[in-house]
Phi, psi and omega in degrees: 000131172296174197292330206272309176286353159297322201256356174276303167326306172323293202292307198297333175278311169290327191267327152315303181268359158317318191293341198237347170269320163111023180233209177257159152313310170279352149303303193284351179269311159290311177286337167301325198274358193265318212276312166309332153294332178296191197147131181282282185265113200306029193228326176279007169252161164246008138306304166305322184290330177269349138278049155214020145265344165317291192279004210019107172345071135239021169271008215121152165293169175287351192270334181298322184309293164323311206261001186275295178336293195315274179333302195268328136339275165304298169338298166322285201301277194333308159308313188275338204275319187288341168309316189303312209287288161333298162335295188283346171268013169213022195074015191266355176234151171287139203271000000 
């Protein structure tokens, strides 16, 4: 499915029933927007794909792609696991 309707469906789904799971609304609404911009293989973003059919792929290969994807994946996931501990200080998660 692209990103854009994945990431409404998420949100339309998730962020509702956070609430009833016992955390915010606003957690579960931020990691859906973080985690739905990522990508393992540059062909499952659509950003890579509309900058390399822009530049015909001279703007990077397809292994830049991976490895842009990979990368910023794991940042994402790094980013939310250092986030929790905040969360829970200040209440947005259950401690």
């Amino acid at each position: 499915m692209p990103q854009i309707p994945t990431l409404y469906l998420l949100l339309l789904i998730l962020v509702p029933a956070a609430h009833t799971i016992g955390f915010s609304g606003w957690v579960a609404g931020f990691v859906v927007q973080l985690a739905t911009y990522t990508w393992l293989h540059p062909r499952l973003s659509d950003y890579c794909r509309l900058a390399t059919q822009l530049t015909r792929g001279e703007m990077f290969v397809e292994r830049d792609g991976i490895i842009v994807g990979v990368g910023l994946t794991a940042l994402t996931l790094l980013a939310i696991v250092v986030s929790i501990p905040y969360w829970r200080a200040i209440g947005l998660l259950p401690r």
